[in-house]
Jmol script that loads the backbone (N, CA, C; Angstrom):
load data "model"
ATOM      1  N   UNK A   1       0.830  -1.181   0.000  1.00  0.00           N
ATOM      2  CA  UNK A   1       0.000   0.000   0.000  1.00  0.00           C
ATOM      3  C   UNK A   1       0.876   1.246   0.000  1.00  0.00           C
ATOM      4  N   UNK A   2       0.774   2.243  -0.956  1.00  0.00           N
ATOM      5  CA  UNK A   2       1.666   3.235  -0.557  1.00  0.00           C
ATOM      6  C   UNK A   2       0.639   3.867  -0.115  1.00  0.00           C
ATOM      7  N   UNK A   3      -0.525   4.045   0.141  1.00  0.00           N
ATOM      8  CA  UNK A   3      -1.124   5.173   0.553  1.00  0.00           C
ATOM      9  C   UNK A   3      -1.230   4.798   1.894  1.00  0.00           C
ATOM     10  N   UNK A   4      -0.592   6.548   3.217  1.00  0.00           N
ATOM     11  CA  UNK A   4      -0.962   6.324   4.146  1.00  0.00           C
ATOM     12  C   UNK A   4      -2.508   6.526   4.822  1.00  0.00           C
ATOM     13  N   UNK A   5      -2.614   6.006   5.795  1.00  0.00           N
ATOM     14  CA  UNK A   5      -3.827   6.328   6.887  1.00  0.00           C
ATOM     15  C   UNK A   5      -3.885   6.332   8.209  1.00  0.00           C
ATOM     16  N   UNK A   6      -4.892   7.665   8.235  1.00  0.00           N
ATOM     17  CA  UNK A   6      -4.594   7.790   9.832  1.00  0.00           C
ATOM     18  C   UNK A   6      -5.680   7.277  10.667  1.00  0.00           C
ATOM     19  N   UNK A   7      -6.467   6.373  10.428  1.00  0.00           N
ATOM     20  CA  UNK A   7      -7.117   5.294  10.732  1.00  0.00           C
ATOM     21  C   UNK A   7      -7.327   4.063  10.543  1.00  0.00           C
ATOM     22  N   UNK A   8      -7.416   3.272  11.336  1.00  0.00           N
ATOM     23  CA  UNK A   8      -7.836   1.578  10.824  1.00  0.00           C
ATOM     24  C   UNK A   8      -9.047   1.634  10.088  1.00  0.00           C
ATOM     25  N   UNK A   9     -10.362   1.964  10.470  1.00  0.00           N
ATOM     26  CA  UNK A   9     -11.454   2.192   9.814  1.00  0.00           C
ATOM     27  C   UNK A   9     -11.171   2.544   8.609  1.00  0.00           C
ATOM     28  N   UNK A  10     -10.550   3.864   8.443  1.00  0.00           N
ATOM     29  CA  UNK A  10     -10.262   4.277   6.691  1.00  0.00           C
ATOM     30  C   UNK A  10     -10.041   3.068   6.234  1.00  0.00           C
ATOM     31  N   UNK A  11      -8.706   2.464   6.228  1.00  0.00           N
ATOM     32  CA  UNK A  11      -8.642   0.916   5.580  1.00  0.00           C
ATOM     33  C   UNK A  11      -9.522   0.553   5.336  1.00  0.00           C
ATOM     34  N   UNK A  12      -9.954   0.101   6.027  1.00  0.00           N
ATOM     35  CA  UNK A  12     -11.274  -0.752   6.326  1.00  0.00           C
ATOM     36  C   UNK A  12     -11.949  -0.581   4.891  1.00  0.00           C
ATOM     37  N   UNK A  13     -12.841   1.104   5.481  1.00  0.00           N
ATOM     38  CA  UNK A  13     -13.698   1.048   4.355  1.00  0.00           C
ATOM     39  C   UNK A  13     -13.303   1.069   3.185  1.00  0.00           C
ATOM     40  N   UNK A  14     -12.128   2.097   2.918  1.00  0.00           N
ATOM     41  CA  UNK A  14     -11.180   1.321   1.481  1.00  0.00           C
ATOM     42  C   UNK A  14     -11.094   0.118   0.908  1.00  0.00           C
ATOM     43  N   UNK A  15     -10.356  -0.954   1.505  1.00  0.00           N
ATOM     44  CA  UNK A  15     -10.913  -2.132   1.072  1.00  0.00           C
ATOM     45  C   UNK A  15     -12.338  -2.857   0.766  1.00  0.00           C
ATOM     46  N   UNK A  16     -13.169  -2.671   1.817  1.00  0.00           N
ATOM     47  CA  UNK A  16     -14.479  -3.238   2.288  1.00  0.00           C
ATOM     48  C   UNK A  16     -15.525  -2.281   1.543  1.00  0.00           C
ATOM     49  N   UNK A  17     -15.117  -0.883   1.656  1.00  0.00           N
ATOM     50  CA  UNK A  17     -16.215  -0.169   0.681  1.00  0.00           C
ATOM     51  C   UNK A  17     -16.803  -0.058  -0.572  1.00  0.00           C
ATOM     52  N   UNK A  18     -17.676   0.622  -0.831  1.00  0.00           N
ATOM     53  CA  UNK A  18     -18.351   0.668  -1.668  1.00  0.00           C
ATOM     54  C   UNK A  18     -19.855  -0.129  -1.856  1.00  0.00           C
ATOM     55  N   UNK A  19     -20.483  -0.416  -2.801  1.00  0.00           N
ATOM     56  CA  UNK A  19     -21.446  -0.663  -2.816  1.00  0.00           C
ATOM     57  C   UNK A  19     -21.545  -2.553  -3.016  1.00  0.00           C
ATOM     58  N   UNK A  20     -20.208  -3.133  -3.489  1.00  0.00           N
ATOM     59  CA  UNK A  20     -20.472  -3.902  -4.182  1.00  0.00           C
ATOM     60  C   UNK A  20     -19.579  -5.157  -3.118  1.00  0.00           C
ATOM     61  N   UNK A  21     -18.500  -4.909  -3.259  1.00  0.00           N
ATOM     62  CA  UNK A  21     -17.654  -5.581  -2.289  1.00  0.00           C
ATOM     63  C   UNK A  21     -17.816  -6.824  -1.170  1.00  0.00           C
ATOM     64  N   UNK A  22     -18.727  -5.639  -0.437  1.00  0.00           N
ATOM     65  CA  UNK A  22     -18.580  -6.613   1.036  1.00  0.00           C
ATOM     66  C   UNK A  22     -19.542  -7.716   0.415  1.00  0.00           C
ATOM     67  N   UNK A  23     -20.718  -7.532  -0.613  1.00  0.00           N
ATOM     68  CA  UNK A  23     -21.705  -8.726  -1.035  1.00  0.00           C
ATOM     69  C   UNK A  23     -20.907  -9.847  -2.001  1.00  0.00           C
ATOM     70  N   UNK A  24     -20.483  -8.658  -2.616  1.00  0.00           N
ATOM     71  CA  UNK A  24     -19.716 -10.399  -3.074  1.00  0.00           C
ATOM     72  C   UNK A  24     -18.801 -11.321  -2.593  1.00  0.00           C
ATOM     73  N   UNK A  25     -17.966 -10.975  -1.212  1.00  0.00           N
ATOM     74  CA  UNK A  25     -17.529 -11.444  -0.430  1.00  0.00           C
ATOM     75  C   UNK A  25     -18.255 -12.507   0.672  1.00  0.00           C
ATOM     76  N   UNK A  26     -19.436 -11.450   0.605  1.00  0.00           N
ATOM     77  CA  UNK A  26     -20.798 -12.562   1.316  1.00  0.00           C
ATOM     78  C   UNK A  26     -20.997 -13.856   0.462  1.00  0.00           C
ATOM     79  N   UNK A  27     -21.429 -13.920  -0.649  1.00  0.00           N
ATOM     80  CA  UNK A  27     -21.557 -14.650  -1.757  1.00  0.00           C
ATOM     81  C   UNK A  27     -21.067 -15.387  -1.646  1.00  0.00           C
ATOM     82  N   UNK A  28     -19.538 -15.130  -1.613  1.00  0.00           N
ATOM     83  CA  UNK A  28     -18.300 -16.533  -1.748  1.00  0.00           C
ATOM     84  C   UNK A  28     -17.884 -17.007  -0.716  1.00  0.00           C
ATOM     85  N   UNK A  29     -18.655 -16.312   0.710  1.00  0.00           N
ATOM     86  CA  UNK A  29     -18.150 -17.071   1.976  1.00  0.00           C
ATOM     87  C   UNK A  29     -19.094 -18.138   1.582  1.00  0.00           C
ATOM     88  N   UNK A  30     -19.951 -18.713   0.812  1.00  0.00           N
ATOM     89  CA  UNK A  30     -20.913 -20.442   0.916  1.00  0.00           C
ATOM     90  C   UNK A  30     -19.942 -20.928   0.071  1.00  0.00           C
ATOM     91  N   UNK A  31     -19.519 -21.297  -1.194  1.00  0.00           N
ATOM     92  CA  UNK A  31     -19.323 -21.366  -1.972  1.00  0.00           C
ATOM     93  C   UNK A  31     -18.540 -21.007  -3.105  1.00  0.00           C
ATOM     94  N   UNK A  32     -17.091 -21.403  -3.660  1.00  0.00           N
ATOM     95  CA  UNK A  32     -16.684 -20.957  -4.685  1.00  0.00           C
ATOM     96  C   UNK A  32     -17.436 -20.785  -5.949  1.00  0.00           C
ATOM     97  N   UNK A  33     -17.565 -19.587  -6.699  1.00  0.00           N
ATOM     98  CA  UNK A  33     -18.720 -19.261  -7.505  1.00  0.00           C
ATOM     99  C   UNK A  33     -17.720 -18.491  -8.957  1.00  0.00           C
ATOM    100  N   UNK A  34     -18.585 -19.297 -10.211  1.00  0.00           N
ATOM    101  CA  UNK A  34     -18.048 -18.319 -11.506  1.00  0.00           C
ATOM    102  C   UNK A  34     -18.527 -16.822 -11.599  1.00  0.00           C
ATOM    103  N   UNK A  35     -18.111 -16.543 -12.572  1.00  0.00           N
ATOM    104  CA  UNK A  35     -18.233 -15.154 -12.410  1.00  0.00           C
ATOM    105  C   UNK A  35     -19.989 -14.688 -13.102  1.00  0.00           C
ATOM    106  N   UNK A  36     -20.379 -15.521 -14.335  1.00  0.00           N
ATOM    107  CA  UNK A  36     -21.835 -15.864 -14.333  1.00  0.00           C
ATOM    108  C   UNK A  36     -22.924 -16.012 -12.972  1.00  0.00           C
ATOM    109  N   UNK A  37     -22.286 -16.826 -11.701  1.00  0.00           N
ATOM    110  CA  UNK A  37     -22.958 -17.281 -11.164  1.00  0.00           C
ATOM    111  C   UNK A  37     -23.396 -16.395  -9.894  1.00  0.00           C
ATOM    112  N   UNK A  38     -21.701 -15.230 -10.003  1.00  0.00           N
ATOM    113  CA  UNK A  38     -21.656 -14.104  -9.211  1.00  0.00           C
ATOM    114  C   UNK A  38     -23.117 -12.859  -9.738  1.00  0.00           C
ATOM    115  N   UNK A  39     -23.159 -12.680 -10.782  1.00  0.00           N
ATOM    116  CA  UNK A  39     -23.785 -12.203 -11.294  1.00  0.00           C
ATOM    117  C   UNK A  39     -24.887 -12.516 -11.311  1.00  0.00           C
ATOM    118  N   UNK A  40     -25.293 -13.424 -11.353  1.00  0.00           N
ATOM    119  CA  UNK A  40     -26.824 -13.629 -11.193  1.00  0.00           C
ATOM    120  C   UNK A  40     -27.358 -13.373  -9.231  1.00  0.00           C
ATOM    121  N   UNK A  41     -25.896 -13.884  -8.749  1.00  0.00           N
ATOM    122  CA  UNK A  41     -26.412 -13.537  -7.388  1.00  0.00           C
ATOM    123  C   UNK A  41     -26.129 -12.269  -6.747  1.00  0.00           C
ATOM    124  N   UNK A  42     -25.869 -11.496  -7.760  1.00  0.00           N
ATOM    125  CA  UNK A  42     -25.520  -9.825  -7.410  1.00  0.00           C
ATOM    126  C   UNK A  42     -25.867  -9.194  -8.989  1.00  0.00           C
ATOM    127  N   UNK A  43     -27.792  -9.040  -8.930  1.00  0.00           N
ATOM    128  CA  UNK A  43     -28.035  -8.742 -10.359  1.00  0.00           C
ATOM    129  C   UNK A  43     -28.037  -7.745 -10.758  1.00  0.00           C
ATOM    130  N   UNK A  44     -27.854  -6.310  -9.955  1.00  0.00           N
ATOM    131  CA  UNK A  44     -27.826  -5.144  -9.875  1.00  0.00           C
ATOM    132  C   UNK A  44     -26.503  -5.203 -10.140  1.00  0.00           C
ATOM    133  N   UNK A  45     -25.559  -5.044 -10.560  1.00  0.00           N
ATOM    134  CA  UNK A  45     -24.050  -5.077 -10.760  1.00  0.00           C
ATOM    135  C   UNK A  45     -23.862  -5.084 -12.653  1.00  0.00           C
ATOM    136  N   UNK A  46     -22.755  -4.166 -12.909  1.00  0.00           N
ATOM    137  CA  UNK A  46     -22.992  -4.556 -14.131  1.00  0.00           C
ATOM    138  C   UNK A  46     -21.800  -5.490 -14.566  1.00  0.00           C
ATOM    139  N   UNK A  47     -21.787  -6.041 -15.657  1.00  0.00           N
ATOM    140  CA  UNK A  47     -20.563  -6.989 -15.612  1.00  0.00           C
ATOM    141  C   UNK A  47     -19.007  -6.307 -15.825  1.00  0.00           C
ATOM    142  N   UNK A  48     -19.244  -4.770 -15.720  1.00  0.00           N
ATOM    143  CA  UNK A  48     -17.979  -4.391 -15.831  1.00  0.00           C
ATOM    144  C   UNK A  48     -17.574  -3.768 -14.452  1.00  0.00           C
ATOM    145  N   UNK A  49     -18.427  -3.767 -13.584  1.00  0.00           N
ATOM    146  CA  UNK A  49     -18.013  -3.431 -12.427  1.00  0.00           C
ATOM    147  C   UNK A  49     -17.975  -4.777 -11.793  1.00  0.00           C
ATOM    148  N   UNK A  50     -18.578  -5.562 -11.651  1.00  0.00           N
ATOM    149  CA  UNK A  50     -18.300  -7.289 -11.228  1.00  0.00           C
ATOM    150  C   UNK A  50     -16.826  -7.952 -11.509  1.00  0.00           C
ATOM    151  N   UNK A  51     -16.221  -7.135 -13.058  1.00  0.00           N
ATOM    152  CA  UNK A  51     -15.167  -7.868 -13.171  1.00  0.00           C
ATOM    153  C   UNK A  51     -14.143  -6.676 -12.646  1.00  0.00           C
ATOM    154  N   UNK A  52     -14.619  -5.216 -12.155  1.00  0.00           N
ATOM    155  CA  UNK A  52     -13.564  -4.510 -11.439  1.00  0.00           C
ATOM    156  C   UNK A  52     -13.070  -4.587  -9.812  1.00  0.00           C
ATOM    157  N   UNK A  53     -14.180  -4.966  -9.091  1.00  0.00           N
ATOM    158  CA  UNK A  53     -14.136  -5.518  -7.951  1.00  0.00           C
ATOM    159  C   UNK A  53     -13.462  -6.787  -7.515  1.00  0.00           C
ATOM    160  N   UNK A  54     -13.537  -8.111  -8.581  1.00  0.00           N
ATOM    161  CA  UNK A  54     -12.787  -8.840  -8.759  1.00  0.00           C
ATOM    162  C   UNK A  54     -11.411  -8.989  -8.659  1.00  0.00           C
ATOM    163  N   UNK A  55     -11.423  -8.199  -9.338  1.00  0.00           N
ATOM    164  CA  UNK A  55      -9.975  -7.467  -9.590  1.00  0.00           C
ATOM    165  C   UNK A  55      -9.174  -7.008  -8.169  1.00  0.00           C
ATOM    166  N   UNK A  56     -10.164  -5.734  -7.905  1.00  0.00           N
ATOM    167  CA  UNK A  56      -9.511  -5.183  -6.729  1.00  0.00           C
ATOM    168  C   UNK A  56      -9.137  -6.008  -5.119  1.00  0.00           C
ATOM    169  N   UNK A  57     -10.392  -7.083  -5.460  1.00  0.00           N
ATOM    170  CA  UNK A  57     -10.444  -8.069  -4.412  1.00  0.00           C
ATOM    171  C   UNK A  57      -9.335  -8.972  -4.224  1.00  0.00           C
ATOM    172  N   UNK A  58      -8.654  -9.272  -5.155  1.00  0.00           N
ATOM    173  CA  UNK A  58      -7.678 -10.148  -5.794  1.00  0.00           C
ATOM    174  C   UNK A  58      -6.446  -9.814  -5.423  1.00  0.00           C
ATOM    175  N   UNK A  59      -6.839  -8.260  -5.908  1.00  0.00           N
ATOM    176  CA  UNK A  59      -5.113  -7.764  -5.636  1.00  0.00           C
ATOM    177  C   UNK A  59      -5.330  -7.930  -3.980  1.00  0.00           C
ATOM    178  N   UNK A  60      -6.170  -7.209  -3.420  1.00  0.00           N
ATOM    179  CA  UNK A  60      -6.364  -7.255  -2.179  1.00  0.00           C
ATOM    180  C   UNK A  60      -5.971  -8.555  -1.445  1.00  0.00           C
ATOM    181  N   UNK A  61      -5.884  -9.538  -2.143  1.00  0.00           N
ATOM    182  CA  UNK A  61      -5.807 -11.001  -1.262  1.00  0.00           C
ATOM    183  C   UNK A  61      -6.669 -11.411  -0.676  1.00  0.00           C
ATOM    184  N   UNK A  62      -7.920 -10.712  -0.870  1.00  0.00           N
ATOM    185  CA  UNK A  62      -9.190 -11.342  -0.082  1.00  0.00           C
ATOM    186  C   UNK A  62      -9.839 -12.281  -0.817  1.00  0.00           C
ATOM    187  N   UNK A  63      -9.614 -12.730  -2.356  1.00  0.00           N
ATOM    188  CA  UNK A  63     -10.028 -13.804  -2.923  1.00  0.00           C
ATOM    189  C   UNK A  63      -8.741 -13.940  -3.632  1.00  0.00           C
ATOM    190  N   UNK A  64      -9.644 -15.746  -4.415  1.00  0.00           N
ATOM    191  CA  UNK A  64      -8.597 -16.547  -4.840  1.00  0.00           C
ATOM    192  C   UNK A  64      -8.882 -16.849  -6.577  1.00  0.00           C
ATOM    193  N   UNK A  65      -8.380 -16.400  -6.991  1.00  0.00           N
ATOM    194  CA  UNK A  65      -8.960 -16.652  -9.105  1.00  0.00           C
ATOM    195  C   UNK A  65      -8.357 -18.166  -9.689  1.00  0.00           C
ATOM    196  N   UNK A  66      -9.354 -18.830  -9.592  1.00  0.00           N
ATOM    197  CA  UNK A  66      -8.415 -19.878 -10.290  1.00  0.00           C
ATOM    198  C   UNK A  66      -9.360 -20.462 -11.548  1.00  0.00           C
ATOM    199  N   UNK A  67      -8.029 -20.856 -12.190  1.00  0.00           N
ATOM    200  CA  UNK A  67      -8.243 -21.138 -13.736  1.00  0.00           C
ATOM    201  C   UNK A  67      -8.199 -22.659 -14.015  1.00  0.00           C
ATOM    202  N   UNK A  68      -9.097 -23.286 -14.562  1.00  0.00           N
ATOM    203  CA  UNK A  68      -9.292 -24.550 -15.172  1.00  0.00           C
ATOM    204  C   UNK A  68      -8.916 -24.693 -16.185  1.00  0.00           C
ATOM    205  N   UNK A  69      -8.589 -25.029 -17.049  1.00  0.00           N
ATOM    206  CA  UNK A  69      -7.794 -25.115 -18.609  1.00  0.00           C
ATOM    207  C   UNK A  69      -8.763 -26.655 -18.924  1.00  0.00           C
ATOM    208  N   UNK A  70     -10.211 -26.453 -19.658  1.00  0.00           N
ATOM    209  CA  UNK A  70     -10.865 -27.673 -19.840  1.00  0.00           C
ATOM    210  C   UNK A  70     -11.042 -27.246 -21.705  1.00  0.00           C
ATOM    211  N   UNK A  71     -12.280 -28.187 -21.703  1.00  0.00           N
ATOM    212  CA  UNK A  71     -12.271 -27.579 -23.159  1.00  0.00           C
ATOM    213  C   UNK A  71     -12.949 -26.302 -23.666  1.00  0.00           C
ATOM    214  N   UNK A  72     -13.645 -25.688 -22.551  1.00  0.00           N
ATOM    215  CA  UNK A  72     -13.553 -24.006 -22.457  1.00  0.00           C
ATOM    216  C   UNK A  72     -13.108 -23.597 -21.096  1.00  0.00           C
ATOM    217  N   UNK A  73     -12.204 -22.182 -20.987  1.00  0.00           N
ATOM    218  CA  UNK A  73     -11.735 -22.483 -19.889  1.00  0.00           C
ATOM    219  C   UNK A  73     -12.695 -21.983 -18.708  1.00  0.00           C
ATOM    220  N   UNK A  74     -12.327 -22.888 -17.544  1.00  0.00           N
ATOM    221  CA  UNK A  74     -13.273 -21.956 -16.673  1.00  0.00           C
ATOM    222  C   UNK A  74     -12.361 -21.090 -15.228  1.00  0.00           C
ATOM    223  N   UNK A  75     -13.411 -20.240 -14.831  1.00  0.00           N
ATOM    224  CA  UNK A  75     -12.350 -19.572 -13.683  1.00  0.00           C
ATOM    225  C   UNK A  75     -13.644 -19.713 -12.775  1.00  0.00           C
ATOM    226  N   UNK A  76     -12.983 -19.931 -11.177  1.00  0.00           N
ATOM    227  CA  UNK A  76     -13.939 -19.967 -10.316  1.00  0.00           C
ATOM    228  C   UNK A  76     -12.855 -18.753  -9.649  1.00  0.00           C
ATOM    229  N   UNK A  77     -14.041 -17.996  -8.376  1.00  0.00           N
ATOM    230  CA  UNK A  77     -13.252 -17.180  -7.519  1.00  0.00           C
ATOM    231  C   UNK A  77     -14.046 -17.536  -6.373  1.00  0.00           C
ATOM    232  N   UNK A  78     -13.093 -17.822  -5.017  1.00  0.00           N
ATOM    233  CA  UNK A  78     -13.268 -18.290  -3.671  1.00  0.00           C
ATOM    234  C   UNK A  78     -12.411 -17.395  -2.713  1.00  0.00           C
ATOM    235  N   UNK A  79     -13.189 -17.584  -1.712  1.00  0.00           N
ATOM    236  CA  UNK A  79     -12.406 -16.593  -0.598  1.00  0.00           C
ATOM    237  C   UNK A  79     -10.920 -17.167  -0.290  1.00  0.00           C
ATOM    238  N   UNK A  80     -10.084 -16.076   0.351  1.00  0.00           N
ATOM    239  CA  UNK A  80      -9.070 -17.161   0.347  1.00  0.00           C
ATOM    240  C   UNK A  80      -8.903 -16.886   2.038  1.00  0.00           C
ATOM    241  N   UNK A  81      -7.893 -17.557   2.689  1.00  0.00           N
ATOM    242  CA  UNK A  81      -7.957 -17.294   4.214  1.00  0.00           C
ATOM    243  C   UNK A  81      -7.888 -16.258   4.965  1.00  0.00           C
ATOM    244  N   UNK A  82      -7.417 -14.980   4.427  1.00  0.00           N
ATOM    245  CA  UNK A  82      -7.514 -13.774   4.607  1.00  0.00           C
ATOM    246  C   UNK A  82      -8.663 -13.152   4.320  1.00  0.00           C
ATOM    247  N   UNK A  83      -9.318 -13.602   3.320  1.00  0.00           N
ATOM    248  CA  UNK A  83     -10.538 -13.110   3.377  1.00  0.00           C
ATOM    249  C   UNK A  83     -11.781 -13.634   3.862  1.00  0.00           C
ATOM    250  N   UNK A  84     -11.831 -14.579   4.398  1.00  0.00           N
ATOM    251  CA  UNK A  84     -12.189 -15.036   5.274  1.00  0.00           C
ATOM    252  C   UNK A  84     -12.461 -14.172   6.785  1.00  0.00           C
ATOM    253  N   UNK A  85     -11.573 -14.016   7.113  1.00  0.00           N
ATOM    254  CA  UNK A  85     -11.743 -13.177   8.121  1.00  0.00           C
ATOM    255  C   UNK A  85     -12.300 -12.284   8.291  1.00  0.00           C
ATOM    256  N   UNK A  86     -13.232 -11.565   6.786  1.00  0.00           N
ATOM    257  CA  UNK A  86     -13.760 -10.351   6.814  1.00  0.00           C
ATOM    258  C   UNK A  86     -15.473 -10.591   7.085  1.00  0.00           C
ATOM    259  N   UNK A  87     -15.762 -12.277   6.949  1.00  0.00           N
ATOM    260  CA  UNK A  87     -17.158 -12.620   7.313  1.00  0.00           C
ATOM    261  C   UNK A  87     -17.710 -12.253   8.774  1.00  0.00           C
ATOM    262  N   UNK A  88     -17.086 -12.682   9.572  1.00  0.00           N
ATOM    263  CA  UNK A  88     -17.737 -12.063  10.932  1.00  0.00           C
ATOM    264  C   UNK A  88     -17.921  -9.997  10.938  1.00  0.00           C
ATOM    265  N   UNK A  89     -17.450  -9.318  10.389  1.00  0.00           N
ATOM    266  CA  UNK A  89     -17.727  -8.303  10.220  1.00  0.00           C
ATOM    267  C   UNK A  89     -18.779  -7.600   8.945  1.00  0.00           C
ATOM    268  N   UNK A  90     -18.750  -8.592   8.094  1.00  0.00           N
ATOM    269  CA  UNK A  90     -19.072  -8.516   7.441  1.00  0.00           C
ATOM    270  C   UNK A  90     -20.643  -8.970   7.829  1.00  0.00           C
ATOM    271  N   UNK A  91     -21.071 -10.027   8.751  1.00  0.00           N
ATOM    272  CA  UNK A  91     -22.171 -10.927   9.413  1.00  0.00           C
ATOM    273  C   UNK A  91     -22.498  -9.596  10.386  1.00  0.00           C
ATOM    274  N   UNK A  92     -21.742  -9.505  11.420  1.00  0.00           N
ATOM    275  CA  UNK A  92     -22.637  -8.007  12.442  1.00  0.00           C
ATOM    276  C   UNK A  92     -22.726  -6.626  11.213  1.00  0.00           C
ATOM    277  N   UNK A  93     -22.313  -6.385   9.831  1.00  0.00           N
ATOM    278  CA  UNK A  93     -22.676  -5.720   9.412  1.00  0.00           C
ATOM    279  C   UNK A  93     -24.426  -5.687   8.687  1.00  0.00           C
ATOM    280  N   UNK A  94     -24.501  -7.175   8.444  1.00  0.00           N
ATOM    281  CA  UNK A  94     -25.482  -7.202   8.006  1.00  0.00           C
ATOM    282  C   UNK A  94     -26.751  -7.614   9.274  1.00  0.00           C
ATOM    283  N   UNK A  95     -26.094  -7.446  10.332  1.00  0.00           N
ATOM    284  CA  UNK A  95     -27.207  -7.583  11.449  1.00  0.00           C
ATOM    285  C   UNK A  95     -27.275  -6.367  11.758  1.00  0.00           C
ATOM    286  N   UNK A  96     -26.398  -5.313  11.420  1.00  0.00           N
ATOM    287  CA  UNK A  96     -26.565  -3.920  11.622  1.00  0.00           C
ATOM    288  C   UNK A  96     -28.067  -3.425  10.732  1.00  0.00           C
ATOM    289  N   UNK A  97     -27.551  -3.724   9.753  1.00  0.00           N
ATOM    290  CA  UNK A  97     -28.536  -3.354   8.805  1.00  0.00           C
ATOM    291  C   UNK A  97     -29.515  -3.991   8.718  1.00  0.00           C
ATOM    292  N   UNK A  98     -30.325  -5.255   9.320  1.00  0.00           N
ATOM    293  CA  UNK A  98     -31.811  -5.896   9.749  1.00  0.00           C
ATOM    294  C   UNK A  98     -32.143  -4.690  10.819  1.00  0.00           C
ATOM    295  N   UNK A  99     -31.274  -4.600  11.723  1.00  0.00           N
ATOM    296  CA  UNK A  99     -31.516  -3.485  12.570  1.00  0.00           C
ATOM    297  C   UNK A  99     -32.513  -2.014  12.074  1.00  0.00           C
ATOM    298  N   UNK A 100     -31.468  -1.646  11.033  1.00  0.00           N
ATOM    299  CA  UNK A 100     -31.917  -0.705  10.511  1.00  0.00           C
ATOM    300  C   UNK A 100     -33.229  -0.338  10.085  1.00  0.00           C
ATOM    301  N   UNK A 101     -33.566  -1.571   9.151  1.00  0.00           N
ATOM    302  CA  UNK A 101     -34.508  -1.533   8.439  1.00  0.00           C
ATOM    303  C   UNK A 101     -35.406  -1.636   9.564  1.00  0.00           C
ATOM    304  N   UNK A 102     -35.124  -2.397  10.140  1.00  0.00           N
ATOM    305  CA  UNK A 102     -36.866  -2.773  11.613  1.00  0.00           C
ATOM    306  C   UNK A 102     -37.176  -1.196  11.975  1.00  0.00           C
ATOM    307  N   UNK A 103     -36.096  -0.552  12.267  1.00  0.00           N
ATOM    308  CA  UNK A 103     -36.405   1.009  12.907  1.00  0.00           C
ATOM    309  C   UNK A 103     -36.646   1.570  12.105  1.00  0.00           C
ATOM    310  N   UNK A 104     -35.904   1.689  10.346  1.00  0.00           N
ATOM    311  CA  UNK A 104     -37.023   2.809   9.812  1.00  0.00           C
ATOM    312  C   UNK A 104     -38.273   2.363   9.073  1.00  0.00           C
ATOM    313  N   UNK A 105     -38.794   1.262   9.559  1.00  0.00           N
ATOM    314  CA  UNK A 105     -40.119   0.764   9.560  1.00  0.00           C
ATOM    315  C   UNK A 105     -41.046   1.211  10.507  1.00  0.00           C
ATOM    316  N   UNK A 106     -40.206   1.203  11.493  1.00  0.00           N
ATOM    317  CA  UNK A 106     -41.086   1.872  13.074  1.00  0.00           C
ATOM    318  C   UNK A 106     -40.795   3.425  12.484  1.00  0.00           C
ATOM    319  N   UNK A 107     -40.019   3.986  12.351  1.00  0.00           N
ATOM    320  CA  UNK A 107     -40.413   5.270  12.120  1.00  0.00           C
ATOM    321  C   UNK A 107     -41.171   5.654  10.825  1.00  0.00           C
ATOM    322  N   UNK A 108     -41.144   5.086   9.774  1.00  0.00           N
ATOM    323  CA  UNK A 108     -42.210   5.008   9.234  1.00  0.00           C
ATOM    324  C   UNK A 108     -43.046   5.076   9.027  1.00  0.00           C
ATOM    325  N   UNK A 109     -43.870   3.737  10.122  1.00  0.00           N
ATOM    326  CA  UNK A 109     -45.197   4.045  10.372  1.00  0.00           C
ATOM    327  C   UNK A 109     -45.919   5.274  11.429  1.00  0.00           C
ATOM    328  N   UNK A 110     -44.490   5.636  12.199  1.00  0.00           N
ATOM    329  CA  UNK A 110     -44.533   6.564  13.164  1.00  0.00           C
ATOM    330  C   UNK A 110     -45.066   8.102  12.092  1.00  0.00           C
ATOM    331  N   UNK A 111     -44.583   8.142  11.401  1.00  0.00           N
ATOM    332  CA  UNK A 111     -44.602   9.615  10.425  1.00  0.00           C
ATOM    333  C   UNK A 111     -46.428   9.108  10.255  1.00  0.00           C
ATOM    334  N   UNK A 112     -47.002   7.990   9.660  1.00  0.00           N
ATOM    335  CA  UNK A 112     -47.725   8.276   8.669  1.00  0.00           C
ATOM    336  C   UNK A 112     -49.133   8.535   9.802  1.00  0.00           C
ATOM    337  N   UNK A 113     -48.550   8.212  11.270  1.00  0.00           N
ATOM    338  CA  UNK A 113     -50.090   7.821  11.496  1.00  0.00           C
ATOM    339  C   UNK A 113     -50.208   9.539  12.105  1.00  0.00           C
TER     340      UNK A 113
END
end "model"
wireframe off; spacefill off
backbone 0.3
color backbone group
């Protein structure tokens, strides 16, 4: 990394941020998945940002690209053990956000009545 920071969090969300990231990381904590298969399970994504995240994830070391050489080739991408580690944060993030939604449901209905 040449870029410094004067927080852990910054990292964090650097790596982990954005819109797309932490889900497809979710994705591949079940399962090593093609990049078709990523896509269908992240359908809002377009396939050129699917294959930029990839990318960045990769360099990152938080996944693993591997190549089959069959009679078309195939590539699967899987978490690798480092990235791994980003599921439990990645898990209270998304219990953050059930959270969320329950309350601005309650406030919600709070506005309308």
């Amino acid at each position: 990394m040449d870029k410094s920071y004067h927080c852990p969090v910054e990292v964090t969300v650097e790596i982990l941020g954005g819109k797309w990231k932490s889900r497809i990381l979710w994705e591949l904590h079940h399962t090593p998945l093609r990049f078709g298969e990523l896509n269908r399970k992240v359908p809002a994504i377009t396939k050129k940002m699917l294959a930029q995240c990839l990318q960045e994830l990769e360099r990152d070391e938080l996944i693993i690209r591997s190549e089959y050489h069959e009679k078309v080739l195939r590539v699967e991408y899987e978490l690798s053990d480092y990235g791994r580690s980003t599921i439990p944060l990645i898990s209270h993030m998304s219990s953050w956000g059930s959270q969320h939604l329950k309350r601005e449901n309650i406030g919600a209905k709070r506005k309308s009545i």
